[in-house]
BAFI-3210 file (N, C-alpha, C; in Angstrom, 3 decimals, decimal comma, padded with zeros to 6 digits):
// residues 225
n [1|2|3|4|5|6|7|8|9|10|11|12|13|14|15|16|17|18|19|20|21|22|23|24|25|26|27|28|29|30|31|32|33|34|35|36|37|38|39|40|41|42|43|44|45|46|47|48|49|50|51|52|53|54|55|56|57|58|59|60|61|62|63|64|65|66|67|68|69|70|71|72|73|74|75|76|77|78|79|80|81|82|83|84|85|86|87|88|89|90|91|92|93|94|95|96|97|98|99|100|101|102|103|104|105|106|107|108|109|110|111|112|113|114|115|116|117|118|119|120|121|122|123|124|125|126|127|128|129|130|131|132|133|134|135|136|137|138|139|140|141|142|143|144|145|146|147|148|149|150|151|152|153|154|155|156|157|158|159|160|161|162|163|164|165|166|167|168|169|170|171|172|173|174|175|176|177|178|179|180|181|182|183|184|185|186|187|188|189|190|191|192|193|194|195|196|197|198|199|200|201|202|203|204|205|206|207|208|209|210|211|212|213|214|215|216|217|218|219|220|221|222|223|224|225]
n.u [019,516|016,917|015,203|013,050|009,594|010,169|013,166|012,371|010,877|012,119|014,564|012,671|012,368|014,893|015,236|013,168|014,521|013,394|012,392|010,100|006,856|004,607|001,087|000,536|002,814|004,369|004,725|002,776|003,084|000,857|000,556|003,074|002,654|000,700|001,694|003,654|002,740|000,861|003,271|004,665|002,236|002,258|004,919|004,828|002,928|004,199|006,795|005,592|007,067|006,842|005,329|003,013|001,576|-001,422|-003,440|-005,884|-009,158|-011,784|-014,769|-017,688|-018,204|-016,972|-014,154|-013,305|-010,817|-007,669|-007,184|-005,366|-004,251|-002,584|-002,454|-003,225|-000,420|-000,454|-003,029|-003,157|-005,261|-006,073|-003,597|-002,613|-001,881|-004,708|-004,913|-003,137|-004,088|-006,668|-007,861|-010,494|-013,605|-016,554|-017,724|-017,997|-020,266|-021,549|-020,273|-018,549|-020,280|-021,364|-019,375|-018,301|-015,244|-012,548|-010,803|-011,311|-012,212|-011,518|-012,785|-013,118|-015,025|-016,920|-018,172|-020,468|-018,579|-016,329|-013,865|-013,783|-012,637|-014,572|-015,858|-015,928|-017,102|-016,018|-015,089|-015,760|-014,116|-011,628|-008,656|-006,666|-003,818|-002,649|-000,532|000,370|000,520|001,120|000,070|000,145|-002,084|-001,989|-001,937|001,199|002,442|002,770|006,324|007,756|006,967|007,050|007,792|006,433|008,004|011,112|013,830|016,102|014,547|013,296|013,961|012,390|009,897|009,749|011,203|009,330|006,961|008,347|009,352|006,324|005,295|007,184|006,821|004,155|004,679|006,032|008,377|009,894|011,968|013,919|012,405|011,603|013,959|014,088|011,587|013,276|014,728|013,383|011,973|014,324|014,759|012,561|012,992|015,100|013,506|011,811|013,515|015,007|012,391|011,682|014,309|014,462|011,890|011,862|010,487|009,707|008,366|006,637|006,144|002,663|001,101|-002,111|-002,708|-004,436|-007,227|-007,467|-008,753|-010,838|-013,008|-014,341|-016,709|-016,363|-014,041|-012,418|-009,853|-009,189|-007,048|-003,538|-002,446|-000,775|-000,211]
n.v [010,072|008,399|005,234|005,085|003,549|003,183|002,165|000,093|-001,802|-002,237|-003,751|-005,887|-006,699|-007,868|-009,923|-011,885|-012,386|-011,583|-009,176|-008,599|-007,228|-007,001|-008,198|-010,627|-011,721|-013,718|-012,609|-009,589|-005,919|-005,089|-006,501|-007,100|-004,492|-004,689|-006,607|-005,586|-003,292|-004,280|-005,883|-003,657|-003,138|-005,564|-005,316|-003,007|-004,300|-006,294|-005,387|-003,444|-000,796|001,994|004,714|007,071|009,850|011,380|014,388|016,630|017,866|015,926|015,076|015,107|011,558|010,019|009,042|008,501|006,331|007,100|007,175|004,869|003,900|000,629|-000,030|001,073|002,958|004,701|006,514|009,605|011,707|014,214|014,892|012,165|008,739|006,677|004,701|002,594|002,598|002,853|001,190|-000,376|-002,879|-003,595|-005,469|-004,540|-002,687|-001,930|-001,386|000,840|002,773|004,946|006,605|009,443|010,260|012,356|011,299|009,701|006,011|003,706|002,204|000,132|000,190|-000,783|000,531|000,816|000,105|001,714|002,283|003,004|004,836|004,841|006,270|006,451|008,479|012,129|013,147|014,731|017,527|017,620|017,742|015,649|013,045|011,302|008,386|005,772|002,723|002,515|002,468|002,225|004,186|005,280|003,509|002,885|003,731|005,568|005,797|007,664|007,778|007,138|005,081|004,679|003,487|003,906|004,781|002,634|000,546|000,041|-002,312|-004,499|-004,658|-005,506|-007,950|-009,682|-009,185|-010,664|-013,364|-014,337|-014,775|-016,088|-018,409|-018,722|-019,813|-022,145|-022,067|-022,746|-023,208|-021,041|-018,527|-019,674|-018,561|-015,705|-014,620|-015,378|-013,576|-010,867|-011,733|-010,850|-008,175|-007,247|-008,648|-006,459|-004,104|-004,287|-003,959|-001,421|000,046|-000,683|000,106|003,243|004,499|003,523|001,518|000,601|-001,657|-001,208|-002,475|-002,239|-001,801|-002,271|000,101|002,312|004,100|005,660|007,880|010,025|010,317|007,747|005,147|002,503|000,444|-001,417|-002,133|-000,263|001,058|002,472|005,112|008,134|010,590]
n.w [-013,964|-014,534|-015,401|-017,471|-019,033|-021,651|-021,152|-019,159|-021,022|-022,907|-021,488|-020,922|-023,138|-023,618|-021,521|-022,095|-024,699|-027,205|-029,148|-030,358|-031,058|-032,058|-032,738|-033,954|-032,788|-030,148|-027,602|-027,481|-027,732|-026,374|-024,349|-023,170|-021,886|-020,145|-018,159|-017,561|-015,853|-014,208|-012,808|-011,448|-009,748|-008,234|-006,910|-005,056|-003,569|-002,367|-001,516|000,103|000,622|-001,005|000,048|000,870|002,087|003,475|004,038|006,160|006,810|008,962|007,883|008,990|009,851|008,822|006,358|003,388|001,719|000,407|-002,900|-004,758|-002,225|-000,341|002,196|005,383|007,247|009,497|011,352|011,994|014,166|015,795|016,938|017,853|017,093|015,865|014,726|015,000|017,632|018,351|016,826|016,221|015,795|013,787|014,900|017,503|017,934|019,751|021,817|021,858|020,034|021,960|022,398|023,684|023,115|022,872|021,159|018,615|017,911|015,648|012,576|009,278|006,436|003,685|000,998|-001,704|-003,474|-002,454|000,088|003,562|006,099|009,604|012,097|015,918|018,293|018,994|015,727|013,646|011,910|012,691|012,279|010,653|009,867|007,447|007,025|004,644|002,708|-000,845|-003,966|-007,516|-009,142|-012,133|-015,332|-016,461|-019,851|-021,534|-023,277|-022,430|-019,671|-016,560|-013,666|-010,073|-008,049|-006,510|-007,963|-007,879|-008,136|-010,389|-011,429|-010,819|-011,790|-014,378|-014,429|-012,478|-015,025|-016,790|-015,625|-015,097|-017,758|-019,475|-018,353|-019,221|-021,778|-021,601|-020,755|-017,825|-016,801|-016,222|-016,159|-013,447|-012,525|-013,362|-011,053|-008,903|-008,931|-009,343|-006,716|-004,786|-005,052|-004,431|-001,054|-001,061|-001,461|000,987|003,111|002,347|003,096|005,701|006,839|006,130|007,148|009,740|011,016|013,937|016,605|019,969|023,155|024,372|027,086|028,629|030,392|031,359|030,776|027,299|027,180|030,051|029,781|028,288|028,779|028,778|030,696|029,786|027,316|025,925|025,387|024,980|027,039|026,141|027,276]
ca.u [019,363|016,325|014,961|012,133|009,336|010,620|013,449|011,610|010,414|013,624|014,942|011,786|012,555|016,095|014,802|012,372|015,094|012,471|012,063|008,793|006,112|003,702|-000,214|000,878|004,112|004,035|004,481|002,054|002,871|-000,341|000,644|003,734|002,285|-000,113|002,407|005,105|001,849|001,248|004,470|004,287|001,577|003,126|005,984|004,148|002,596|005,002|007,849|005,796|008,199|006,028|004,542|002,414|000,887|-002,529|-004,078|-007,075|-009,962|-012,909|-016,071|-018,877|-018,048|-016,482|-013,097|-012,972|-009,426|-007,376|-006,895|-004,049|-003,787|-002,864|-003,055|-003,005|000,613|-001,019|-003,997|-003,355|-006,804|-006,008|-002,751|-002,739|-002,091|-005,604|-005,092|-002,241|-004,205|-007,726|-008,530|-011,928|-014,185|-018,093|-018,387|-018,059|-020,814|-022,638|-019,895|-018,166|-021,250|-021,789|-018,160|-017,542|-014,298|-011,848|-009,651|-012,530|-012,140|-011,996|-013,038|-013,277|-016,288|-016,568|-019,713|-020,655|-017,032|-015,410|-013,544|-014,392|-012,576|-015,212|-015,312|-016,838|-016,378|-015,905|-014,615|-016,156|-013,881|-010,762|-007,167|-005,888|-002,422|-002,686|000,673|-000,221|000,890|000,530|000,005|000,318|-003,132|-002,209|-000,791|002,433|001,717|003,727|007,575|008,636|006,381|008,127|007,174|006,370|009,052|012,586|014,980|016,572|013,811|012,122|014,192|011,564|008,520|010,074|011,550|008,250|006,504|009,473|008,865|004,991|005,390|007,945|005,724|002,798|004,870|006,586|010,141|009,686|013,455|014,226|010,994|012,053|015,403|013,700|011,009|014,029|015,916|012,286|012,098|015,175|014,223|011,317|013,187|015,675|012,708|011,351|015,010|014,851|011,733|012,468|015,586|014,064|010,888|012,125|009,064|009,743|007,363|007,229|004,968|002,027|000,366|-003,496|-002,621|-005,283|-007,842|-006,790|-009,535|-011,091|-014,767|-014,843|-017,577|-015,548|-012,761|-011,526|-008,988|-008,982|-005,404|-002,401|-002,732|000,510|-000,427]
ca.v [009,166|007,382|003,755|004,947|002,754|002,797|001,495|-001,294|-002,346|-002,777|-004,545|-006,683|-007,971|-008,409|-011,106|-012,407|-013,117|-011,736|-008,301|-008,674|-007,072|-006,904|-008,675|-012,197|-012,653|-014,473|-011,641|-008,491|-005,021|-004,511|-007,906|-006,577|-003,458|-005,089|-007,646|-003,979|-002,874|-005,226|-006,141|-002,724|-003,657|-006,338|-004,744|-002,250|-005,102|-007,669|-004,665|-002,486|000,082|002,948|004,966|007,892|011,289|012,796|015,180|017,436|017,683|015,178|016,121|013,800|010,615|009,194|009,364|007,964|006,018|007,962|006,771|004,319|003,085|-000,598|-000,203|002,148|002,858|005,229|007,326|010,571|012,266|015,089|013,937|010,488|007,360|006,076|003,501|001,444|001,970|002,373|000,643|-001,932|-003,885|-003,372|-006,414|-003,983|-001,397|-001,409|-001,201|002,340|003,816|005,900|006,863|010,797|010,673|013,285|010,640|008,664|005,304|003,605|000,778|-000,203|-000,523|-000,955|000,956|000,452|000,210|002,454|001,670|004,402|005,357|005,337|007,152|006,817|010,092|012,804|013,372|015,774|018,626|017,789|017,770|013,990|012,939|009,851|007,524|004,386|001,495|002,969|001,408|002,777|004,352|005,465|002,844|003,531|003,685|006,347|005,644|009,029|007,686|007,017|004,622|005,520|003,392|004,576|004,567|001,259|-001,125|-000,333|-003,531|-005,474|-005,410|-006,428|-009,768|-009,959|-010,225|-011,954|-014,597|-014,639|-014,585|-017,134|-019,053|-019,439|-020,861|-023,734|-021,972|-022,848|-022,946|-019,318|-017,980|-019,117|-017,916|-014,249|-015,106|-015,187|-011,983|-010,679|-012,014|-010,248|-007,135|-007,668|-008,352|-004,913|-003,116|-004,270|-003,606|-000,313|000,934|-000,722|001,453|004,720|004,610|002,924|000,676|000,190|-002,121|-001,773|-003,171|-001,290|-002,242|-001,499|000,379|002,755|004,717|007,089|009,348|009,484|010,406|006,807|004,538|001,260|000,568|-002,358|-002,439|001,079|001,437|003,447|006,484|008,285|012,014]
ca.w [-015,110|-013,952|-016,187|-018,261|-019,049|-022,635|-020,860|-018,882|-021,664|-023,510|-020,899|-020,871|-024,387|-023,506|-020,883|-023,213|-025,598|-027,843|-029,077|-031,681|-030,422|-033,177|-032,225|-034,594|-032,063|-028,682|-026,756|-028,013|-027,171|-025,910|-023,525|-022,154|-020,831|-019,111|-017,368|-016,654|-015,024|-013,479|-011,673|-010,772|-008,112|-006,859|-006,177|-004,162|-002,535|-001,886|-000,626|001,386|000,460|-001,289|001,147|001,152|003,508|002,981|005,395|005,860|007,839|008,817|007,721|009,872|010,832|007,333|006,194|002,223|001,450|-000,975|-004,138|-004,308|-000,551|-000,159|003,430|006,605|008,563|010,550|011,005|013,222|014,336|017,374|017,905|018,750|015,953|016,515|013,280|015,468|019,103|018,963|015,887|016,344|014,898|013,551|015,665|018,606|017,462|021,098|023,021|021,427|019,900|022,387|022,877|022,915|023,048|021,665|020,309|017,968|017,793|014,194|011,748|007,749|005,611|002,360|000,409|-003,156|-004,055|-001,785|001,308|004,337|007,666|010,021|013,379|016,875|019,367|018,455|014,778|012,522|011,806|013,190|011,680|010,444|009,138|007,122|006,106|003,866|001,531|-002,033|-004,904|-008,650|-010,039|-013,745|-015,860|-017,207|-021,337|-023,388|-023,306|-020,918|-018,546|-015,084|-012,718|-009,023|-008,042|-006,816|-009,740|-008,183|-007,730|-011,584|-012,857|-010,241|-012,166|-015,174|-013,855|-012,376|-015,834|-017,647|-015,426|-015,677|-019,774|-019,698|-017,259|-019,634|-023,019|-020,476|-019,812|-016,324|-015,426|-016,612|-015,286|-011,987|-012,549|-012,993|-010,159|-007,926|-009,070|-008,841|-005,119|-004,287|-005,316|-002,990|000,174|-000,895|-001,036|002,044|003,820|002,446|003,796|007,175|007,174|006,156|007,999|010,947|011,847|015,628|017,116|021,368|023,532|024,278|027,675|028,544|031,471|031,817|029,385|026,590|027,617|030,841|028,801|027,694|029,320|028,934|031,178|029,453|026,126|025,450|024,715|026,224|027,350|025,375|027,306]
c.u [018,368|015,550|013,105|011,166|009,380|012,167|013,189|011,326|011,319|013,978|013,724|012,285|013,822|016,192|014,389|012,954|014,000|011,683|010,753|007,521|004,606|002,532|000,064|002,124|003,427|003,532|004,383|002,878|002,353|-000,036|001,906|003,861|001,953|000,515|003,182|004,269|001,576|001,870|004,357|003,648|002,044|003,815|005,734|003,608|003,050|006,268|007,433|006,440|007,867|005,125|004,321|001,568|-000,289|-002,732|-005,013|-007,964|-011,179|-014,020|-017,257|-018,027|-017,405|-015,197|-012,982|-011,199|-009,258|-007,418|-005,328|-003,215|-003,866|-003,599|-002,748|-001,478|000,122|-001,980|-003,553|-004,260|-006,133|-004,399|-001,961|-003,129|-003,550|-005,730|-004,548|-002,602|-005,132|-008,505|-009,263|-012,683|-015,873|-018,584|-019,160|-019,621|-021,531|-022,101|-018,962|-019,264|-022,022|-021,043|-018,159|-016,341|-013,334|-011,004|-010,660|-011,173|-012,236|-012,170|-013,279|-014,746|-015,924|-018,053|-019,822|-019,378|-016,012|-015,179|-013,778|-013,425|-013,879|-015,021|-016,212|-015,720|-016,160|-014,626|-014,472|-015,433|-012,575|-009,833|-006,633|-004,824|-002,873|-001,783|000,096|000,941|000,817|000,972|-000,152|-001,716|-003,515|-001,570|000,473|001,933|002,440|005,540|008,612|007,774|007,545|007,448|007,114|007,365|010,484|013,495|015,028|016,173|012,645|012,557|012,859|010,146|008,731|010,582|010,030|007,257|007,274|009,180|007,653|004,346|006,101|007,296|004,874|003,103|006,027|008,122|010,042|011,172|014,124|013,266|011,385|013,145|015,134|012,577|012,087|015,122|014,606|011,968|013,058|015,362|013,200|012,121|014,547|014,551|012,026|012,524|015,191|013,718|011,536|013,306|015,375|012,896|011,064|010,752|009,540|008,593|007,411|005,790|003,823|000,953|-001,182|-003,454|-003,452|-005,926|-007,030|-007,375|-010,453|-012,949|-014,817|-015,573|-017,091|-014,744|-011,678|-010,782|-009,252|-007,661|-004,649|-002,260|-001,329|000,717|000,398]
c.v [008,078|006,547|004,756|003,569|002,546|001,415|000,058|-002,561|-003,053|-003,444|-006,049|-007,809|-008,739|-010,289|-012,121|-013,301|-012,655|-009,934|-007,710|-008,595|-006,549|-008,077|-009,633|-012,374|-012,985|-013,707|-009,846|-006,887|-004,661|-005,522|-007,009|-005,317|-003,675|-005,930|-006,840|-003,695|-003,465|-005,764|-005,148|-002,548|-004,389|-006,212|-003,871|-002,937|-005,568|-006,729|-003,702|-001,195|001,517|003,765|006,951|008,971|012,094|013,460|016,252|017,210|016,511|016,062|014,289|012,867|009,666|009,715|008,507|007,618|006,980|006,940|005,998|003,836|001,811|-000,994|000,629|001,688|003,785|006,330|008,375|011,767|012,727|014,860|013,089|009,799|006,574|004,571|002,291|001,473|002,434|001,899|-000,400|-002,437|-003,486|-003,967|-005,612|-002,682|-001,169|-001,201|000,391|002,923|004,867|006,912|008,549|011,089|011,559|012,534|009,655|007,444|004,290|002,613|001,123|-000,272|-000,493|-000,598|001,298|000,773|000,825|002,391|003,324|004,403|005,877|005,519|007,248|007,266|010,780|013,369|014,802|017,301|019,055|017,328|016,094|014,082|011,309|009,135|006,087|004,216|002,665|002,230|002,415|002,879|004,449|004,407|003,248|003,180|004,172|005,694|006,215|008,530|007,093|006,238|005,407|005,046|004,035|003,602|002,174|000,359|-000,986|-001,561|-004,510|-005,827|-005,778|-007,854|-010,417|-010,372|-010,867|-013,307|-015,297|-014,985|-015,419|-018,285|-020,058|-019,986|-021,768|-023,606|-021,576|-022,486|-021,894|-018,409|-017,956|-018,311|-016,377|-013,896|-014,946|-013,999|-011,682|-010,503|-010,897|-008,826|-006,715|-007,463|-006,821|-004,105|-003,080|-003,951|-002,143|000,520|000,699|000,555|002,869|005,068|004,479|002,663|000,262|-000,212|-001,967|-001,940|-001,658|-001,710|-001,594|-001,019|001,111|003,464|005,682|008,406|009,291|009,551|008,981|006,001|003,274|000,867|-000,514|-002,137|-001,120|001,640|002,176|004,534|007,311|010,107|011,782]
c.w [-014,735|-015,232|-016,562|-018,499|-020,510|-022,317|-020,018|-020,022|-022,901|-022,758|-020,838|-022,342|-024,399|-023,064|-021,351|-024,186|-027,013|-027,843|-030,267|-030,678|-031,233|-032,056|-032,854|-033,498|-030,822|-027,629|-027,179|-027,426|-025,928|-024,178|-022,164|-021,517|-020,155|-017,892|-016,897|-015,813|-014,084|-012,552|-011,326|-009,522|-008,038|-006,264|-005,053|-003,493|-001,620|-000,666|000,486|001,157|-000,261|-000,582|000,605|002,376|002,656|004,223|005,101|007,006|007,763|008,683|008,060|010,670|009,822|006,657|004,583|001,861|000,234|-002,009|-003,902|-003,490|-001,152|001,427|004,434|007,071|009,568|010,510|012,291|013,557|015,903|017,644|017,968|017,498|016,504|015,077|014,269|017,248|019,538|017,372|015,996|015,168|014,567|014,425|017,006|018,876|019,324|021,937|022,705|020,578|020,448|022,943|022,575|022,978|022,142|020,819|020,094|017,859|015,994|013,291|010,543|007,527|004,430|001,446|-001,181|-003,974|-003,621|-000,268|002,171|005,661|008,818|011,512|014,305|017,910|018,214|016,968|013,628|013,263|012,669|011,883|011,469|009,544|008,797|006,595|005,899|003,052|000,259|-002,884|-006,590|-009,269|-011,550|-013,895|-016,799|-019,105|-022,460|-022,696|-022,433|-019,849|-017,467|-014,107|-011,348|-007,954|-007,491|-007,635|-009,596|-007,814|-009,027|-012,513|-012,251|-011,249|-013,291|-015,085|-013,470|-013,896|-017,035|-016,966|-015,055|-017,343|-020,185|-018,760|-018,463|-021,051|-022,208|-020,406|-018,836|-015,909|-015,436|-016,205|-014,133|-011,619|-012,183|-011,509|-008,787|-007,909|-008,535|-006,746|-004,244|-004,422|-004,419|-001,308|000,132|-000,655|000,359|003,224|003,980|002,972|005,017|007,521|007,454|007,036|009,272|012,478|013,122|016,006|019,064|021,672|024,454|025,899|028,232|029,570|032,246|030,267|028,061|026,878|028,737|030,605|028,615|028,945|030,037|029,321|030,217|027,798|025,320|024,518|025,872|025,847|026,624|026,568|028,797]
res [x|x|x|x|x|x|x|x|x|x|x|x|x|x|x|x|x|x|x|x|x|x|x|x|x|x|x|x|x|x|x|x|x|x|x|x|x|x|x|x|x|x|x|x|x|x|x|x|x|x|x|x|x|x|x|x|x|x|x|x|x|x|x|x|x|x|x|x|x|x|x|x|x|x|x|x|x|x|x|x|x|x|x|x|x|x|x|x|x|x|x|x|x|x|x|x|x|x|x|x|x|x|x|x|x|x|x|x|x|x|x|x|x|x|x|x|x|x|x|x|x|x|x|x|x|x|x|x|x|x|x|x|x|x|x|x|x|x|x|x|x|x|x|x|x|x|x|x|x|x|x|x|x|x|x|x|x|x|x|x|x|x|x|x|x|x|x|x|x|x|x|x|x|x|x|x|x|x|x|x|x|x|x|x|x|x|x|x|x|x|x|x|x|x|x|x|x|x|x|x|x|x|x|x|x|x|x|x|x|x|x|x|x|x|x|x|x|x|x|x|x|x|x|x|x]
***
């Protein structure tokens, strides 16, 4: 029995106090899609808790983000997470540009609108596993639509714009009121994908190379092999 965004949206007016959604009322139709949508990403922002797997092969030295990443949990090229332990900087370009290592090394760009995985050592035409952030691409619109959401965190982006919509005609103290259901919705979701994922952080010391091909002795990473 999962919350429709017909249902969202019922619940939205509930909040509202205010179920007139004609283009002469306060709050349009057209308005509170955009504000369901809306919370939607934030929620995916703020919780973390949406997570995605692509995979496939590299082709060159360029890896294009999917569609709908907020942000990398881990890139695995050969192997070996090289997102969380040999991920650098452009700054660096002279000191791994000549790196052949089997486990490439990797950094961001950003080229006429599209963000890139790029790769020094050897890349092209190996096997990558990619887990990320995700973030909602279609907007939700007809009534059966379904957020991307699990079931019990689609009341979040409605509180979210109940209390952006109640915000901007000056019911501040009911705004925050939803603002803080909102919130709490936030740190469940971030609880829950703690839980399920089980982000373990340990310490990682630079003890020796990852590959003994590399040029550079220093801040390579740890060797995992």
């Amino acid at each position: 029995m999962s919350m429709t965004f017909a249902d969202q949206q019922t619940l939205l007016s509930v909040l509202l106090g205010d179920s007139n959604t004609s283009t002469d009322d306060a709050f349009s139709l057209t308005t509170r899609k955009l504000f369901l949508n809306r919370g939607e990403l934030h929620f995916c922002k703020d919780s973390k808790c949406v997570r995605e797997k692509a995979a496939g092969t590299i082709s060159g030295t360029q890896l294009v983000f999917p569609s709908g990443i907020l942000r990398p949990v881990a890139l695995i090229v050969n192997g070996k997470d090289i997102w969380n332990d040999r991920q650098t900087s452009i700054t660096e370009y002279e000191r791994w540009n000549t790196s052949g290592s089997a486990y490439p090394a990797v950094y961001i760009t950003e080229e006429s609108g599209s963000r890139y995985f790029n790769f020094w050592g050897s890349s092209n035409g190996k096997a990558y596993i990619l887990h990320y952030i995700r973030k909602p691409t279609v907007a939700l619109s007809s009534d059966s639509d379904e957020s991307i959401l699990q079931d019990e965190f689609r009341e979040a982006s409605v509180y979210w714009a109940a209390a952006e919509l109640l915000q901007q005609v000056g019911k501040n103290t009911i705004a925050d009121k939803y603002a803080a259901k909102y919130n709490k919705f936030v740190r469940d979701g971030e609880a829950y994908g703690e839980e399920i994922y089980l982000n373990l952080m340990f310490a990682k010391p630079d003890t020796n190379l990852i590959d003994a091909g590399d040029a550079d002795v220093v801040g390579q990473g740890f060797d995992f092999a």
